[in-house]
C-alpha positions as CSV (number, residue, x, y, z in Angstrom):
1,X,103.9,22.1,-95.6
2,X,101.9,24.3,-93.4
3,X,98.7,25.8,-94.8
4,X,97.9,29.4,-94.4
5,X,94.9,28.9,-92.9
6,X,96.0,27.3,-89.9
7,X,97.7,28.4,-86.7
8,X,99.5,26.1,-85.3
9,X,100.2,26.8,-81.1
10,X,104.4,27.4,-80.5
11,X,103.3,25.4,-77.0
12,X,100.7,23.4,-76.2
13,X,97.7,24.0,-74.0
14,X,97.7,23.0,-70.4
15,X,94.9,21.0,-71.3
16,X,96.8,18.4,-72.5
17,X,100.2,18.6,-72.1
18,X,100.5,20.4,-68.6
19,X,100.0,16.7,-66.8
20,X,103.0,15.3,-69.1
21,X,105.3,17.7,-68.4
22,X,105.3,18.6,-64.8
23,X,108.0,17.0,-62.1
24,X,107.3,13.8,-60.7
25,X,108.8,12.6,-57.8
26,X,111.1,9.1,-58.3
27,X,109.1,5.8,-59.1
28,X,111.6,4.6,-56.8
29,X,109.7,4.7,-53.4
30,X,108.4,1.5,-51.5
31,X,105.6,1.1,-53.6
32,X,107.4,0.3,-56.1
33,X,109.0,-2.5,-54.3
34,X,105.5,-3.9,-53.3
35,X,104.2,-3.1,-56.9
36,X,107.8,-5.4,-57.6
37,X,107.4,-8.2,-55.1
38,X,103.5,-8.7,-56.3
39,X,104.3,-8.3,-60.0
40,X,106.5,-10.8,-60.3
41,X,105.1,-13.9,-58.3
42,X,106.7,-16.8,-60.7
43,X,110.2,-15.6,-59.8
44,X,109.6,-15.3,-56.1
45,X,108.0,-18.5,-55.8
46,X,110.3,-20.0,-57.6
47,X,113.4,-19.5,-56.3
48,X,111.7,-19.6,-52.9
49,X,111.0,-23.0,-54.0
50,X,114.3,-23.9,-55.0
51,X,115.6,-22.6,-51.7
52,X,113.2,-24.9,-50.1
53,X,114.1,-27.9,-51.8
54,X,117.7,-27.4,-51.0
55,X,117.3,-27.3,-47.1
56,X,115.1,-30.4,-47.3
57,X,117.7,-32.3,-49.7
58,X,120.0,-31.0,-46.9
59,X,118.2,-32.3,-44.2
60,X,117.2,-35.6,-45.6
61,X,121.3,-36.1,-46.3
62,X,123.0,-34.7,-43.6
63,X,124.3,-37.0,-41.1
64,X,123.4,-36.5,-37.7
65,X,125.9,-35.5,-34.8
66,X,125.3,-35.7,-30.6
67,X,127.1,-33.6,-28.5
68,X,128.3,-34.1,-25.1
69,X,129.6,-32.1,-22.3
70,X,131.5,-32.8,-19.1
71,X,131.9,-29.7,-16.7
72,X,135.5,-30.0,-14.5
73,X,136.9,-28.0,-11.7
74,X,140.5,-27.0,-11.9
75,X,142.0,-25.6,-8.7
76,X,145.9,-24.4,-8.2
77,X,146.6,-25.6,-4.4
78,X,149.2,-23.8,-2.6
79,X,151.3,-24.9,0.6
80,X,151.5,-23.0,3.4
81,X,154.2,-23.9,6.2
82,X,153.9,-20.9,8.7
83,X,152.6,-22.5,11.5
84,X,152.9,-25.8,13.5
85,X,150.6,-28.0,10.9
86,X,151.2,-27.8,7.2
87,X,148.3,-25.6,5.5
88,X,146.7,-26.3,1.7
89,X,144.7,-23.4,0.5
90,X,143.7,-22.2,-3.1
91,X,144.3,-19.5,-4.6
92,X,142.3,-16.5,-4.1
93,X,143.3,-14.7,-7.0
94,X,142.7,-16.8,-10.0
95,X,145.3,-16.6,-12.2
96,X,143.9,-16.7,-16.2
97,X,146.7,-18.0,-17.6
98,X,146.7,-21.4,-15.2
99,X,143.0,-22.2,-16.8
100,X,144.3,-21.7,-20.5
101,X,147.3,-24.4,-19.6
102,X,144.4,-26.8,-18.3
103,X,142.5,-26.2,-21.7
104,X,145.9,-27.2,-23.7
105,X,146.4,-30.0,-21.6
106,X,142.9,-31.1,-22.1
107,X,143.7,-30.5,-26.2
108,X,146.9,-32.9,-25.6
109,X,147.9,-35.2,-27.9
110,X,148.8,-37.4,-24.6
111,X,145.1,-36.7,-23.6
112,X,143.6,-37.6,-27.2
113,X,146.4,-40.9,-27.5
114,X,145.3,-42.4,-24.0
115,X,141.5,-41.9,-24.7
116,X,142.1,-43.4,-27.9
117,X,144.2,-46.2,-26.4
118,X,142.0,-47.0,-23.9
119,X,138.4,-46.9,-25.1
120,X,139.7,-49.0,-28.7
121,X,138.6,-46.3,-30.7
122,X,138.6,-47.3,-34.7
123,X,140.1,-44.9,-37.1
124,X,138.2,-43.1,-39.2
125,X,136.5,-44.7,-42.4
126,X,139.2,-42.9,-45.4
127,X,136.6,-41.1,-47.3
128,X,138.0,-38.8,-50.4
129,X,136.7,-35.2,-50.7
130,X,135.7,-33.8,-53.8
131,X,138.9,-33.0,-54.9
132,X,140.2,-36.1,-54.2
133,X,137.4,-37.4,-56.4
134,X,138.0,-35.0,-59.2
135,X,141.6,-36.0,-59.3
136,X,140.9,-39.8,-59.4
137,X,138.4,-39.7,-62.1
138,X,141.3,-37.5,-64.2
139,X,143.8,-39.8,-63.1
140,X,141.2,-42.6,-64.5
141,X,140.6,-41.4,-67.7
142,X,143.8,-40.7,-68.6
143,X,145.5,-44.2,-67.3
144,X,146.9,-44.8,-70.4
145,X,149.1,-42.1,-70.3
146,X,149.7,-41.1,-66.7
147,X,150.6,-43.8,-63.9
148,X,151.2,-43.6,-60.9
149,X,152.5,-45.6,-57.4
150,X,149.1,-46.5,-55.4
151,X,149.0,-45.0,-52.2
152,X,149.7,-47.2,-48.9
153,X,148.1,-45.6,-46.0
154,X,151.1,-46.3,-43.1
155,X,149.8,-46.8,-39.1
156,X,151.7,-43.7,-38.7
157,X,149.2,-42.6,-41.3
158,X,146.5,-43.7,-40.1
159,X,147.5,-42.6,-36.7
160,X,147.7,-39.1,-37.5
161,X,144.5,-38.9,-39.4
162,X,143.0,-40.4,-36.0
163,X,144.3,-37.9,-34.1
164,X,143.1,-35.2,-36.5
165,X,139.5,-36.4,-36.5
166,X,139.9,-36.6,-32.8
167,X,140.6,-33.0,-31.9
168,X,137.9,-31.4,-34.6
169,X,135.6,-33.3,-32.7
170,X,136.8,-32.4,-29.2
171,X,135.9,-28.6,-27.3
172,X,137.5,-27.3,-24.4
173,X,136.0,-24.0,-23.1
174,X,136.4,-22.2,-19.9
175,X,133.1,-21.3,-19.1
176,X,132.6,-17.8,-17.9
177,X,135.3,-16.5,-15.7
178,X,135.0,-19.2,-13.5
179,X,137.3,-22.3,-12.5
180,X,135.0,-24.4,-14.6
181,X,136.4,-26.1,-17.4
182,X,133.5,-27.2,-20.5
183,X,134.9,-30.6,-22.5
184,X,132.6,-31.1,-25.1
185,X,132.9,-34.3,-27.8
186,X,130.6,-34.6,-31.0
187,X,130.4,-37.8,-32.4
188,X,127.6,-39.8,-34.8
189,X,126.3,-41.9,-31.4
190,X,125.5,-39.8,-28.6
191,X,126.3,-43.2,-26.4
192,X,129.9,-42.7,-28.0
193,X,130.2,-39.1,-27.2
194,X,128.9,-39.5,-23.8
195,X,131.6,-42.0,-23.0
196,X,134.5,-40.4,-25.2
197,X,133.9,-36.9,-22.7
198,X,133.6,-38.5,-19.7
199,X,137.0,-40.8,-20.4
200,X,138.2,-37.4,-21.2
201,X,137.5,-35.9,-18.0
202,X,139.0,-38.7,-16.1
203,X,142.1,-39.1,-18.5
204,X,143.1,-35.1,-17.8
205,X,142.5,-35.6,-14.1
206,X,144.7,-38.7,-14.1
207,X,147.2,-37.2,-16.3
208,X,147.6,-33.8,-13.6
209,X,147.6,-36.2,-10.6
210,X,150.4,-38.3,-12.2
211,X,152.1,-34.7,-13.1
212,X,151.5,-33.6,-10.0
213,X,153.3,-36.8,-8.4
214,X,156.4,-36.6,-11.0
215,X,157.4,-33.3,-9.9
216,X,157.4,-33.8,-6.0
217,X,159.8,-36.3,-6.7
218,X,163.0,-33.9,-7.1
219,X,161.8,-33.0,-3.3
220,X,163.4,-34.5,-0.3
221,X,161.5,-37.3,1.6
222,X,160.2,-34.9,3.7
223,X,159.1,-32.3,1.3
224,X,158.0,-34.8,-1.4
225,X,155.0,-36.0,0.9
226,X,154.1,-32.5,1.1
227,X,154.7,-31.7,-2.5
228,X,152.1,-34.0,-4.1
229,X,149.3,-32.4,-2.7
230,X,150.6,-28.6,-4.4
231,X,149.8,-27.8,-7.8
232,X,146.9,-28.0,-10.1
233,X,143.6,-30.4,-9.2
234,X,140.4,-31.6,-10.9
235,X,137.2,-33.2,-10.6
236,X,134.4,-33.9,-12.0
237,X,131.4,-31.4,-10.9
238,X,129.0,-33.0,-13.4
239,X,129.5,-35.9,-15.3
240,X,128.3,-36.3,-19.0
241,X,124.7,-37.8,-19.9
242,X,123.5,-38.8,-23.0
243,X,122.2,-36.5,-25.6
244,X,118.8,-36.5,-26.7
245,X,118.5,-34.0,-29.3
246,X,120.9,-33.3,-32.7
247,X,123.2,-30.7,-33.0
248,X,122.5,-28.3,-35.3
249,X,119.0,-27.0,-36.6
250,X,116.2,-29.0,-36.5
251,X,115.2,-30.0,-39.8
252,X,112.1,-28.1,-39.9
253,X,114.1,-24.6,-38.9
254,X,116.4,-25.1,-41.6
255,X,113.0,-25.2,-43.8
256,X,111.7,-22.0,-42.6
257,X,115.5,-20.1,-42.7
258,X,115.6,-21.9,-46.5
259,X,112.6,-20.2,-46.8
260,X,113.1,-17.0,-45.3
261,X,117.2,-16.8,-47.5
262,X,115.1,-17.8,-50.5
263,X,112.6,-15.4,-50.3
264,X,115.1,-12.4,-49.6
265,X,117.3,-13.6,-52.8
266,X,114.2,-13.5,-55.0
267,X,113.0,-10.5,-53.9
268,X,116.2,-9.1,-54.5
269,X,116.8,-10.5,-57.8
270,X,112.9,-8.9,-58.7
271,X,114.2,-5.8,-57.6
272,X,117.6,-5.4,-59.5
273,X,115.5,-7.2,-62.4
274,X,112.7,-4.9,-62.3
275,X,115.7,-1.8,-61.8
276,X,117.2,-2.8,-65.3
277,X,114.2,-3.1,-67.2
278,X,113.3,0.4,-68.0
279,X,110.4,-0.5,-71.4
280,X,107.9,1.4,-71.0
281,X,104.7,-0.1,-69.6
282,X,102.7,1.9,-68.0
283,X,101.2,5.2,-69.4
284,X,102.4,7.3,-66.6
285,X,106.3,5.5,-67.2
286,X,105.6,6.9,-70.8
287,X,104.7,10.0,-69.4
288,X,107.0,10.7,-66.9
289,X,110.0,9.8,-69.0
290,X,109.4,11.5,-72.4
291,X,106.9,14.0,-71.9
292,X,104.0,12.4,-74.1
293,X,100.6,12.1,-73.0
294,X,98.9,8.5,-73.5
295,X,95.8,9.1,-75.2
296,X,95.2,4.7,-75.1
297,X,96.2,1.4,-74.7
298,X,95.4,-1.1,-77.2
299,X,95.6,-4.8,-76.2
300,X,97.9,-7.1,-78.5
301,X,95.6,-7.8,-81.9
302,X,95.8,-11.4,-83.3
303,X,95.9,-11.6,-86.9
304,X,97.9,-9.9,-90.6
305,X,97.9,-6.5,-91.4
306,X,95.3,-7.1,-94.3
307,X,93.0,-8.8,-92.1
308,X,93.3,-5.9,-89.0
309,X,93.1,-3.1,-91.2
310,X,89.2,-1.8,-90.6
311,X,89.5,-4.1,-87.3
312,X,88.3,-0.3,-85.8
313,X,85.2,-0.9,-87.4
314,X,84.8,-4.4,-86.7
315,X,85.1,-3.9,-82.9
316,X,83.2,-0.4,-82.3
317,X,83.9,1.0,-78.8
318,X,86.9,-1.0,-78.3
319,X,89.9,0.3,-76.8
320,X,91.6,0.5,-80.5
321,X,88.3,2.3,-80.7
322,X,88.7,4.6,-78.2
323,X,91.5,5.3,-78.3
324,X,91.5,6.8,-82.3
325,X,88.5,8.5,-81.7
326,X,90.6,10.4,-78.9
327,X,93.2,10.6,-81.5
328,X,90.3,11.7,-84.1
329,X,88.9,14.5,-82.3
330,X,92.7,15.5,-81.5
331,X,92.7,15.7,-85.2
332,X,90.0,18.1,-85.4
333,X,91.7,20.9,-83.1
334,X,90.9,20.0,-79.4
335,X,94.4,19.2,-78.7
336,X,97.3,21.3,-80.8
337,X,94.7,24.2,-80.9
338,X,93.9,24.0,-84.5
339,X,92.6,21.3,-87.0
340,X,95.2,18.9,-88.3
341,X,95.0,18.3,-92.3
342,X,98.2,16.5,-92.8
343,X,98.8,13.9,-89.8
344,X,101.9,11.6,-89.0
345,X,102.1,8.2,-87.7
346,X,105.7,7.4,-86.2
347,X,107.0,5.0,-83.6
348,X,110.8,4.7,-82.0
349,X,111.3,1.5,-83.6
350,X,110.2,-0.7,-86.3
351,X,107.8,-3.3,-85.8
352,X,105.8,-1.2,-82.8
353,X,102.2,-1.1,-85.1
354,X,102.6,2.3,-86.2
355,X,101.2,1.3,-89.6
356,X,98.2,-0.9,-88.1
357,X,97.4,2.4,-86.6
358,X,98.0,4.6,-89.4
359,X,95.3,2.6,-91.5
360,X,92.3,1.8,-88.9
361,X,92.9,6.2,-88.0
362,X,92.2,6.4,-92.2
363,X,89.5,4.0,-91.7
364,X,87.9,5.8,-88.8
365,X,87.9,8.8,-90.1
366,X,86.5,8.2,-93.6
367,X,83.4,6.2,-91.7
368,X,82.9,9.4,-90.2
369,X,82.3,10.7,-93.5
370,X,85.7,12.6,-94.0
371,X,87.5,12.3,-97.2
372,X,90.7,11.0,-96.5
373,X,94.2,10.0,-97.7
374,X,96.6,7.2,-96.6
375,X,100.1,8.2,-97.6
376,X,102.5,5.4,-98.0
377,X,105.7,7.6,-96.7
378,X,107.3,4.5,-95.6
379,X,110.8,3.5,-98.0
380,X,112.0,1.1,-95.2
381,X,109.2,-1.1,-95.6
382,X,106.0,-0.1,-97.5
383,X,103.5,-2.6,-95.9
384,X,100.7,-0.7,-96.9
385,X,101.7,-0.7,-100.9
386,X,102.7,-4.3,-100.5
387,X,99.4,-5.3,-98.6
388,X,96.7,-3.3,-99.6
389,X,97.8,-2.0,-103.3
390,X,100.5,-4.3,-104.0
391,X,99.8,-4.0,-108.0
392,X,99.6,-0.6,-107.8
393,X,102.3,0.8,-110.9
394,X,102.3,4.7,-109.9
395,X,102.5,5.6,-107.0
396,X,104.0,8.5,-104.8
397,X,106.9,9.0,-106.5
398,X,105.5,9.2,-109.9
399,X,103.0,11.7,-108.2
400,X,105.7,14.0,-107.1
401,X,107.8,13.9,-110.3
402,X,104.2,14.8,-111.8
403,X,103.9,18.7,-112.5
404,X,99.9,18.4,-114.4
405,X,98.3,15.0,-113.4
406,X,96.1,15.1,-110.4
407,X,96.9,13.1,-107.4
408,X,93.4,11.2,-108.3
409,X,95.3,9.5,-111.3
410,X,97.8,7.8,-108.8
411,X,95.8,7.0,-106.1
412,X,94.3,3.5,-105.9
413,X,91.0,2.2,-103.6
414,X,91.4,-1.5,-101.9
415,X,88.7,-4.0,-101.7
416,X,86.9,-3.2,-98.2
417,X,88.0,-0.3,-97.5
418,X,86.6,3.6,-97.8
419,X,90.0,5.7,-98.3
420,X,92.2,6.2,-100.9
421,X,95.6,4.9,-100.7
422,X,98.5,6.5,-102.7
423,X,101.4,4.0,-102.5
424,X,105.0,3.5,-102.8
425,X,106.3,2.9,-106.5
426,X,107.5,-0.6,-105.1
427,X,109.6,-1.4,-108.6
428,X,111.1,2.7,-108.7
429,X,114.3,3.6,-106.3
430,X,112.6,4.3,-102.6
431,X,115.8,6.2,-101.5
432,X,114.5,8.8,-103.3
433,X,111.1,8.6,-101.2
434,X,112.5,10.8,-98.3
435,X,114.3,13.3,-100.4
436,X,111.9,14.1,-102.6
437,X,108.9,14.0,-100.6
438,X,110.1,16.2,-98.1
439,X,112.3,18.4,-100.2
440,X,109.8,20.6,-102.4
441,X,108.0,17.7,-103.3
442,X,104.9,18.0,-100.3
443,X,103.9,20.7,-101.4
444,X,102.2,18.8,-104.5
445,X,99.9,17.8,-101.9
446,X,98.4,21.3,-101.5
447,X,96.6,20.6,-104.5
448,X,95.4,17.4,-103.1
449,X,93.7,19.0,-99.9
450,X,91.2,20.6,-101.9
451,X,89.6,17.4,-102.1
452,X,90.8,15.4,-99.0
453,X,89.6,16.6,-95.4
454,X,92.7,14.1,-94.4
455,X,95.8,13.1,-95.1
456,X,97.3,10.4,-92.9
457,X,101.3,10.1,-93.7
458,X,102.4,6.2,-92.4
459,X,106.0,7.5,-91.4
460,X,109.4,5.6,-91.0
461,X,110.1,4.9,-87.0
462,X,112.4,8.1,-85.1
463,X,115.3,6.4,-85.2
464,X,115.4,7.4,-89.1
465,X,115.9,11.2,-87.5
466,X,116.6,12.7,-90.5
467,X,113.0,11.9,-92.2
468,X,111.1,12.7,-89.1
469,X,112.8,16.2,-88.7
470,X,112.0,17.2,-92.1
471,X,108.9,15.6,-92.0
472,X,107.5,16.8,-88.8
473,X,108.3,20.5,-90.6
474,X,105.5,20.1,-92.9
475,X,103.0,17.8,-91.2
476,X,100.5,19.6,-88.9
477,X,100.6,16.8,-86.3
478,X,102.1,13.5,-85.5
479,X,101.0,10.3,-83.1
480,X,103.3,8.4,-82.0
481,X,103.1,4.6,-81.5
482,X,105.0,2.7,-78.7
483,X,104.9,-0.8,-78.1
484,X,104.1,-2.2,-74.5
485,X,107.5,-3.7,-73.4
486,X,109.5,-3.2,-76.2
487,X,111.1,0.5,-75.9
488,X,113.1,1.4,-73.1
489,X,112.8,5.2,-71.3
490,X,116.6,5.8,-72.7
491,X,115.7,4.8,-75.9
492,X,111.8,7.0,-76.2
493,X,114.0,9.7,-74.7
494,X,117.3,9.4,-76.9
495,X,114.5,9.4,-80.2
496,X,112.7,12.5,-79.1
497,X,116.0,14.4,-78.7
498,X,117.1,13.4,-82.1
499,X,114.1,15.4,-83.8
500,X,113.7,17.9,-80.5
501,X,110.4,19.9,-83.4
502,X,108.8,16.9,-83.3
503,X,107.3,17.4,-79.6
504,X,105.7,20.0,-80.5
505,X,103.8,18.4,-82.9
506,X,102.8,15.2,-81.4
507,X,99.2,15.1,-80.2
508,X,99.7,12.2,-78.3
509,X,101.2,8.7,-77.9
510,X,99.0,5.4,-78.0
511,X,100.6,2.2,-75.8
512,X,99.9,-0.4,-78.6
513,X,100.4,-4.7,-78.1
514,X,99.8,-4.3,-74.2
515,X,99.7,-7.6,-72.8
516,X,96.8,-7.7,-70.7
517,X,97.6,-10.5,-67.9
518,X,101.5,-9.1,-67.2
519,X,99.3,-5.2,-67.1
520,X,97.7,-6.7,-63.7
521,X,100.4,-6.5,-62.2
522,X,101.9,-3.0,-63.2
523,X,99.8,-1.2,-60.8
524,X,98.8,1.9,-63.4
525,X,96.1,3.7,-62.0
526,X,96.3,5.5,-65.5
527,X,96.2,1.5,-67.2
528,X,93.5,0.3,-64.5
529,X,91.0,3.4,-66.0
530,X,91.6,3.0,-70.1
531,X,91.6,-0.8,-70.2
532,X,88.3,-0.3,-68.5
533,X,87.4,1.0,-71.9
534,X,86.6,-2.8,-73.0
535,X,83.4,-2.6,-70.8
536,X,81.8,-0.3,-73.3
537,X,82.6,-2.7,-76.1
538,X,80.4,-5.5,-74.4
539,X,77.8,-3.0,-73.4
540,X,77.5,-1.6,-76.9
């Protein structure tokens, strides 16, 4: 019900609503992602930490390996009969495809067998991988039932897995474009892999002299003298000398990489987190997303509803204080350009304090001196009427079905506070609350207003649409109520399409439960100024 004597603005003044409404640019921007990476130090550090603790686990664990390297030169000698003397020469166009032969050769398994052979080298210990593992615990546990032949390792076996573990830990490179051939063995002992690469070396060399020999012998007697000489040669051009340092990273390196890997996951899992979560926690994400202007942040209040209900008085200049006077002088016609007579509390979900904030607003006003109203428009749950007049018989709906009673006779008064209260009829049907009240039935409150300045409706939350809508066509005003954390942008934004009149009826929104020590690191220039609203409190 609108009252003759008002106006109500179709739009609101630029005083107050021209900030919420203009364009913003994206929150998106590399602030944010500092604002990210400093807001959420627990996760960085932690999985930083993790990642740290990995690499040394890894380091402490990992067995160490020596490398060593033998450099050889391969040349392909050519015979040159054109003059008196016989003539060797090399070739002066290298030919790429006679250095990879020397690198297979070097690969052999004739190479790898006569190194083996001849230095007594031990097969390796036969250690099962985690498969291996997985299957003999399965084949363990289920004995009973499954058997099976044990496996006999053979030489041939045995042989074979030598071989194997013999040419993973052999390298043969060809270093550059040169004739320079790099044969490089790891092992666990850098004595062992200094010997194994050197034997190597000298095992290939023997192994193209011998070749070498074998084919001159199809030659004649003549010919096969001069024959041995032709083909490919090798030597050693620097033998191999034993390692000093490990191969791979140094243990500390594989610390500060840990470190460095760790540090990118977690910022990137703050990022994505910090991308999905979308509750509102700032006043300007309120803002920006929805439209509403945040007239105050209220920190999270410890304590029932009965005992927080005047807790406006009890802590004067406070930011609950503050922020209902704001809400107050709103009220009285410095925000929707006129004075509001029948005001609205609503929130987007249940649970968010609307209520808490519908009673210390009565209580504030009436210790200014108004005469005011608390309106228990609540059917969902009536925690004023089950809280502050919980014997109450008549209430609102025996008000409404009223045609000659005043609204005096069903209005009740609670111990400590300076309002009346006119509650829910707790024992009657509440689905009739909305339908009634809204339907005809407000306008038994004109009446009413000649002896209230006030009237403060505690509504149902927006996501019961249907009683907003109709609601916010009679109220002069509404505040809504959001909880810090709790209500995403999609959601604030899906509510306020639902009941599109409502906007122009809300005088503000108030960010209620904000937790104080997560708010540090929100980076709200908007939150840095209002909580600075407790000072006053401890000046007062």
């Amino acid at each position: 019900m609108r009252h003759s004597n008002q106006t109500i603005a179709a739009a609101p003044p630029q005083s107050l609503w021209e900030t919420a409404t203009e364009t913003v640019p994206s929150r998106y921007n590399w602030k944010w992602i500092l604002q990210t990476i400093i807001g959420q130090p627990a996760l960085i550090a932690g999985i930083t930490a993790a990642a740290v603790l990995v690499a040394i686990v890894l380091v402490l664990l990992r067995t160490p390996t020596y490398s060593a390297s033998t450099t050889v030169q391969v040349t392909n000698l050519r015979l040159s009969m054109s003059g008196r003397e016989d003539a060797y020469f090399a070739e002066s166009q290298f030919d790429p495809s006679f250095v990879d032969t020397q690198v297979q050769i070097v690969n052999s398994k004739a190479v790898a067998e006569s190194v083996i052979d001849s230095l007594k080298i031990a097969p390796p210990p036969s250690e099962p991988g985690l498969i291996d593992t997985v299957k003999e615990s399965i084949v363990g546990l289920l004995g009973t039932v499954v058997s099976r032949e044990p496996e006999v390792e053979t030489g041939e076996t045995q042989r074979a897995a030598q071989l194997r573990a013999f040419a993973e830990s052999l390298s043969v490179t060809r270093i550059g474009q040169s004739d320079l051939l790099d044969i490089r063995f790891t092992d666990t002992s850098a004595t062992n892999a200094t010997v194994i690469a050197n034997e190597i070396a000298q095992k290939y060399i023997a192994k193209v002299d011998a070749d070498r020999v074998d084919s001159a012998q199809s030659g004649s007697s003549w010919l096969r003298t001069r024959l041995q000489e032709v083909g490919p040669k090798a030597r050693i051009l620097s033998a191999a000398a034993v390692p000093t340092n490990k191969d791979g990273m140094s243990g500390l390196l594989m610390v500060i990489v840990a470190a460095m890997i760790g540090f990118t996951i977690a910022v990137f899992v703050a990022l994505v987190r910090e991308l999905l979560d979308t509750t509102i926690r700032s006043p300007e994400q309120l803002r920006n997303s929805s439209g509403i202007a945040c007239i105050g942040m209220i920190p999270s209040l410890r304590g029932t509803h009965d005992k927080l209900k005047n807790k406006v008085l009890q802590d004067r200049f406070s930011p609950l204080w503050q922020s209902l006077r704001q809400a107050a002088v709103i009220a009285e016609g410095a925000g929707l350009g006129a004075r509001l007579r029948m005001v609205g509390f609503t929130s987007t979900l249940p649970g968010e304090g609307k209520t808490l904030m519908a009673t210390n607003f009565a209580a504030l006003m009436a210790n200014a001196g108004k005469k005011v109203l608390l309106v228990d428009a609540q059917p969902y749950n009536p925690t004023i009427s089950q809280e502050i007049s919980p014997a109450a018989g008549r209430g609102l709906l025996a008000f409404l079905a009223s045609k000659t009673q005043p609204i005096s006779a069903f209005t009740c008064r609670d111990a400590g506070v300076s309002y009346d209260v006119l509650p829910l009829d707790l024992e009657a049907d509440r689905g009739q609350v909305s339908q009634v009240l809204w339907s005809g039935g407000i306008d038994r409150f004109a009446t009413g207003m000649e002896q209230y300045d006030v009237i403060v409706f505690d509504l149902p939350p927006m996501i019961a649409s249907g009683d907003i809508l109709a609601a916010s066509n009679h109220l002069d005003g509404l505040f809504h109520v959001v909880q810090w954390g709790k209500v995403t942008e999609a959601e604030l934004r899906s509510a306020l399409a639902l009941v599109p009149s409502v906007k122009d009826r809300l005088g503000g929104a108030i960010l209620n439960r904000v937790r104080a020590r997560k708010m540090r690191r929100v980076f709200s220039p908007d939150a840095t100024l209002l909580t600075k609203q407790k000072l006053l409190a401890k000046k007062a």
